[in-house]
N, C-alpha and C positions, 0 to 999 in steps of 0.2 A: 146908538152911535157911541156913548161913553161908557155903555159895557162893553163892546167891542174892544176898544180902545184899553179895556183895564184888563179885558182877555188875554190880551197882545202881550202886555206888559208883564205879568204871569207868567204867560209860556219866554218870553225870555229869559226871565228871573230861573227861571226852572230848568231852562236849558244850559244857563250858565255855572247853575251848582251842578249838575250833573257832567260839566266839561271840565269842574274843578275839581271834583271829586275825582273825574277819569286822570288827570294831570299830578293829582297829589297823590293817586295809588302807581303810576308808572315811577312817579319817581319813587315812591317808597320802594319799589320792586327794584327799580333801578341799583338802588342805593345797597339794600340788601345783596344783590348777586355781586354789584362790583367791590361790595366791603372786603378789606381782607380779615383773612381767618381768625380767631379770636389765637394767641399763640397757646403752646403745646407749654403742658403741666411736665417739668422734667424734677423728678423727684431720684437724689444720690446719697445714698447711704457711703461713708470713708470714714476710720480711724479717727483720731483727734490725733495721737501721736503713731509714730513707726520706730522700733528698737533696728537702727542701723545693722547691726554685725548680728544678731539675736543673742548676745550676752551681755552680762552685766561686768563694768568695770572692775579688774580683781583689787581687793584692798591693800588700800597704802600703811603698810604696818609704820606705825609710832612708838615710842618710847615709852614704857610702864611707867616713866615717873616723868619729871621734870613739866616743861613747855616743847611744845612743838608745834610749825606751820611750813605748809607747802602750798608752792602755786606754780601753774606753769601758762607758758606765752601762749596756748588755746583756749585752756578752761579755766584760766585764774584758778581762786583758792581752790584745792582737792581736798587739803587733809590737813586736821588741825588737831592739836591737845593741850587743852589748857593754854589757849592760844593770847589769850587776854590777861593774866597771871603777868605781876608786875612781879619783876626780879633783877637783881646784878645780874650782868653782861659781860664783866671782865674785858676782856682785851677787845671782845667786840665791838667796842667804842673805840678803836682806833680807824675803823674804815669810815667812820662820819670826823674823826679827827684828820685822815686823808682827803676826805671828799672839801671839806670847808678849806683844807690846805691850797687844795689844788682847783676851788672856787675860786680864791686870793690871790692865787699865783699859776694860772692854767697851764699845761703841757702839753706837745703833742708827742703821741706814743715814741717818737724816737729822741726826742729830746732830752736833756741835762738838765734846763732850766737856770736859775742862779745862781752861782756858790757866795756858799755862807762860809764864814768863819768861827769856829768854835772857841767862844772864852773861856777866861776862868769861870763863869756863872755856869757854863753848861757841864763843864767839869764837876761844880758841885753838884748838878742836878744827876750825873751818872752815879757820884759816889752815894747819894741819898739815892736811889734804884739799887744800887748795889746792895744797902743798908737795911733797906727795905727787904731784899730775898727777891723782889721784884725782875723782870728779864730787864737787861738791861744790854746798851754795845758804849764799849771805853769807847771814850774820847780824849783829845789833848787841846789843850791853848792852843793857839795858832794853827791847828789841822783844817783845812781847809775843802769842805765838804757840798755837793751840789743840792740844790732841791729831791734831783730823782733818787742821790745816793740814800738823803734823811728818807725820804718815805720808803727806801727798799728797805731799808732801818727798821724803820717805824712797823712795816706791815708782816714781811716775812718770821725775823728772829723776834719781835713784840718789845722791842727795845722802850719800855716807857719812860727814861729821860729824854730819846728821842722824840718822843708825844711832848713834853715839856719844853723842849727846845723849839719846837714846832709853832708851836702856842704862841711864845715870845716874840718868833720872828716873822708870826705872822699878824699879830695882835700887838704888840709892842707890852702885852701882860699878860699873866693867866686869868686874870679874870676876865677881862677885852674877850680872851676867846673863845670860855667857858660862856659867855653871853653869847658869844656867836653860834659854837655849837648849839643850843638850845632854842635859839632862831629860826638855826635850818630846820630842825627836829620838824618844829612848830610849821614851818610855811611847806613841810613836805605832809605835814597831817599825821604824825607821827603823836599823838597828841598822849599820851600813857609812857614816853617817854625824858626823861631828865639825866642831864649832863655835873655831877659835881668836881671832876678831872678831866684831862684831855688821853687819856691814859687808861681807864675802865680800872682801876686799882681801887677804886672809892667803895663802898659799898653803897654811897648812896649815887650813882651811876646807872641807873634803872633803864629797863624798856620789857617789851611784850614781846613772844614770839611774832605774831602777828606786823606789828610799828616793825619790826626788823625785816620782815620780808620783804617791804616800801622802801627799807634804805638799801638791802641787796639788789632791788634792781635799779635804784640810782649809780651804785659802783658800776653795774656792769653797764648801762648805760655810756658809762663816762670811758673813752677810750684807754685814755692816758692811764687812770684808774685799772678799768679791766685787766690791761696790759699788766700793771705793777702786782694785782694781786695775782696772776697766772704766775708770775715765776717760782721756778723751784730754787732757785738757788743765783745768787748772783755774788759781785763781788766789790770792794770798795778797792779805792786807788792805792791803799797802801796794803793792798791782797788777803784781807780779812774777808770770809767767804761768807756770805752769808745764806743761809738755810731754810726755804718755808716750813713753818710748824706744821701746816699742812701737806699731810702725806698723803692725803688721794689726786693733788697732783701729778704723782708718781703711777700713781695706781688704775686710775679708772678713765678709761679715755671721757675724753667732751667735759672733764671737769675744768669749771673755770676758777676753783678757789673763791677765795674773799677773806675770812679770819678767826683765827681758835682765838680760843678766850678761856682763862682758870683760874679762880680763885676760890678761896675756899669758900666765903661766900658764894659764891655765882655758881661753881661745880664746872663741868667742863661743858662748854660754848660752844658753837660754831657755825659761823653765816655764811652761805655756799650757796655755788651754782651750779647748773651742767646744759651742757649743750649739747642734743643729741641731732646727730647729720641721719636721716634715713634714706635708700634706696631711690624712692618718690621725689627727691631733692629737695623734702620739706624739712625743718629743723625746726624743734623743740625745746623750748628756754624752760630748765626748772630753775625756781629759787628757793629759799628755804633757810629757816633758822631752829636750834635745837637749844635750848639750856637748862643748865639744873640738872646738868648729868653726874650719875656719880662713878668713879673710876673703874675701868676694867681696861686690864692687858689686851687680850685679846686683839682689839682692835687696831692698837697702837703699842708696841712695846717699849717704844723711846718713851713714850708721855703719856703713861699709863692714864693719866688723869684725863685727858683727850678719848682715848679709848671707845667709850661708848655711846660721845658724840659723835665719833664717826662713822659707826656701826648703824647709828639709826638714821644719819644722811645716806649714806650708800643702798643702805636697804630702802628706803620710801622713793630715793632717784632711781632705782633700776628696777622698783615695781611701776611707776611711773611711764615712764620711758619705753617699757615692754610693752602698754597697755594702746599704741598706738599704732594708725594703719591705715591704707585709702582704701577708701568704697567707690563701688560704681553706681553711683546713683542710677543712673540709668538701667542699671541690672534689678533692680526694686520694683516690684509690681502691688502697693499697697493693695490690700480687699477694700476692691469698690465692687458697691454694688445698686440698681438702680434701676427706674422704667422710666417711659415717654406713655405719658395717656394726654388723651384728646377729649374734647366735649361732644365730638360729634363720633366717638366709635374708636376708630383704629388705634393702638399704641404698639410701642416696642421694648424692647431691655435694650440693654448697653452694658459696654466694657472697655476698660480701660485701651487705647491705643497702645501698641510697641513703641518702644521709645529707640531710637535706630543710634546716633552719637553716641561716643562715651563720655561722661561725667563723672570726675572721677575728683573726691572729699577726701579729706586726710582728717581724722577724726578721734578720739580718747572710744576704746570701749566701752558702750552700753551709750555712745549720742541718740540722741532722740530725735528725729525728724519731724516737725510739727507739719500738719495737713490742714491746707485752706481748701475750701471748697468753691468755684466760681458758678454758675450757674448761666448759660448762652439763653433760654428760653427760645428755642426757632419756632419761626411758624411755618406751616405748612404749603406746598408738603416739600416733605423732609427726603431728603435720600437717604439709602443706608451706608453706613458711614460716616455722615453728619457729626459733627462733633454739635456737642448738646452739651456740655459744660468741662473746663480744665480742672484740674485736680495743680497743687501748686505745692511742694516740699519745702521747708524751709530748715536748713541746716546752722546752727552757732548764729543765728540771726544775720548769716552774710551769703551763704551758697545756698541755692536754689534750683530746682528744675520742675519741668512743667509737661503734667500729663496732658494727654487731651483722652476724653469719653466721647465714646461714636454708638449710633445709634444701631443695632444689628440688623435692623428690614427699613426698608422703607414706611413711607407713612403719608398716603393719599392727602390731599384737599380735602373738604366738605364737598359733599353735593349739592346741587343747586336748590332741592328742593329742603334741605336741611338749613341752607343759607337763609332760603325766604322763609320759612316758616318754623325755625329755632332757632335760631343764632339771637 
């Protein structure tokens, strides 16, 4: 009876693993068919970069000798020489003796401002300009003169009593505002630069092409500013005319001026801008400072000494300025290239999608377009067509467009028998 009994016992013990085993292989089968697919290996070869227009920007010629820097409102710095070289600046330091003027006492572009009245001190300070060889604009006692007339003064004809006057009635000293120019210098990062005049007559007067290129686009920044140094020519109330030193005013559309500088020290100066309007309706800010030039006619036959500063602004802005253009990104087809493989057999190539919109970049000759690579990984199965990973351009770190890559066949599932017994 109690073998019986453990007989029993046995065969159910036995029947039970063999209903667990049946249970734990359906479901492992189970498990297997209704897994999904392990996803698809997508492997893209693309560029790192793409040459926008397929040329390279043409060169910004500069000046055999001196200091020189350019930059413009898309690519910042372009083109430098001797960029860092501490030198007198001459009159160029009257456009930081306007900017601090018209910190202290601000305009707006159609404004007068305050009249001042000219003393006997300012008197003095013409005949010492005078004395000096220096440029200079008469004055009388009692003449009675606005803020905009002193800075048309100051910037146009380079009147440096006018810079002295300025100083006083802005600073109630010169040296108050010799402090302050040096100030600004300073909190604009201007840091290779020093102020010993309001006037650039000093030979210790100093800056770097470079530090001047940061104060040109503070001027043109500054409306009021901009305005004053754009004139060619204006006039005071008792019809003394006065004349920008600067002659590509005259000459080169989209200049915006700023200020010649000469002295023998310093050689012939000149901080400048230009604004070019293009077709595309985009526009292009160059700035730029040149010094340490030495004289040729040529350029300039009033002010021989100017001459070959101007020679080498006009050439680097209108090599500049030519070198720009829109692209259609869209029209760009980078070399990608690529496959789709699988673990269980089937794969495909791919190729970049058509890109259908225009995108359309305004850009310097020879931009580089940087190539991100994205990766979708699908799993199967895949149609043909499938995008299986983006392609992404990145233009001046701000304009973008985005390919997509499609799979050219289709690309079956696993089968079932690959599912249960490889996967």
């Amino acid at each position: 009876m109690a073998g019986s009994r453990r007989t029993s016992w046995v065969w159910i013990v036995f029947v039970a693993m063999i209903a667990a085993i049946v249970v734990t292989a359906a479901t492992f089968v189970a498990v297997k068919l209704t897994a999904a697919p392990p996803p698809a290996t997508v492997s893209i070869h693309a560029p790192a970069t793409v040459l926008l227009d397929g040329a390279a920007p043409p060169p910004i010629p500069t000046p055999a000798s001196g200091s020189f820097a350019l930059a413009t409102s898309l690519n910042g710095m372009i083109a430098t020489r001797g960029a860092t070289a501490v030198r007198p600046i001459g009159s160029v330091a009257k456009a930081m003796t306007a900017l601090v003027v018209l910190s202290a006492h601000p305009l707006d572009p159609a404004a007068s401002g305050p009249s001042i009245t000219m003393t006997n001190a300012d008197v003095t300070r013409y005949r010492q300009a005078l004395a000096a060889g220096g440029s200079n604009l008469r004055v009388r006692a009692g003449e009675v003169l606005t803020e905009r007339d002193l800075l048309l003064a100051l910037l146009l004809p380079s009147a440096d009593n006018i810079a002295e006057t300025l100083a006083v009635w802005v600073s109630g000293n010169r040296s108050a505002f010799i402090a302050r120019l040096n100030a600004t210098a300073a909190a604009m990062g201007m840091h290779q630069t020093h102020f010993a005049d309001p006037s650039g007559l000093s030979v210790r007067t100093v800056s770097t092409a470079l530090d001047l290129v940061t104060l040109a686009k503070a001027v043109i920044a500054n409306p009021a500013l901009a305005q004053l140094v754009g004139t060619a020519q204006a006039a005071l109330p008792d019809g003394t005319v006065l004349r920008n030193l600067d002659i590509a005013l005259n000459r080169q559309a989209g200049w915006l001026g700023i200020k010649t500088g000469w002295t023998g020290a310093a050689g012939g100066c000149l901080l400048f801008a230009d604004a070019t309007h293009y077709d595309t309706g985009n526009t292009v800010v160059v700035w730029g400072a040149v010094l340490g030039q030495p004289p040729d006619s040529s350029g300039d036959g009033a002010h021989p000494e100017l001459g070959r500063a101007f020679l080498s602004a006009q050439n680097a802005v209108s090599a500049a300025v030519a070198a720009y253009a829109a692209v259609d990104l869209s029209r760009l087809s980078p070399q990608v290239s690529g496959s789709i493989t699988t673990r269980w057999g089937p794969g495909a190539s791919v190729v970049l999608s058509p890109f259908v919109a225009s995108d359309l970049v305004f850009i310097r000759a020879g931009a580089l377009m940087r190539i991100h690579v994205s990766v979708v990984a699908p799993r199967a199965p895949i149609p043909s067509g499938a995008t299986v990973a983006e392609i992404t351009g990145v233009v001046n770190a701000k304009t973008s467009i985005t390919w997509k890559v499609v799979s050219t066949a289709p690309i079956a599932a696993p089968t079932l028998d690959w599912k249960l017994f490889s996967s």
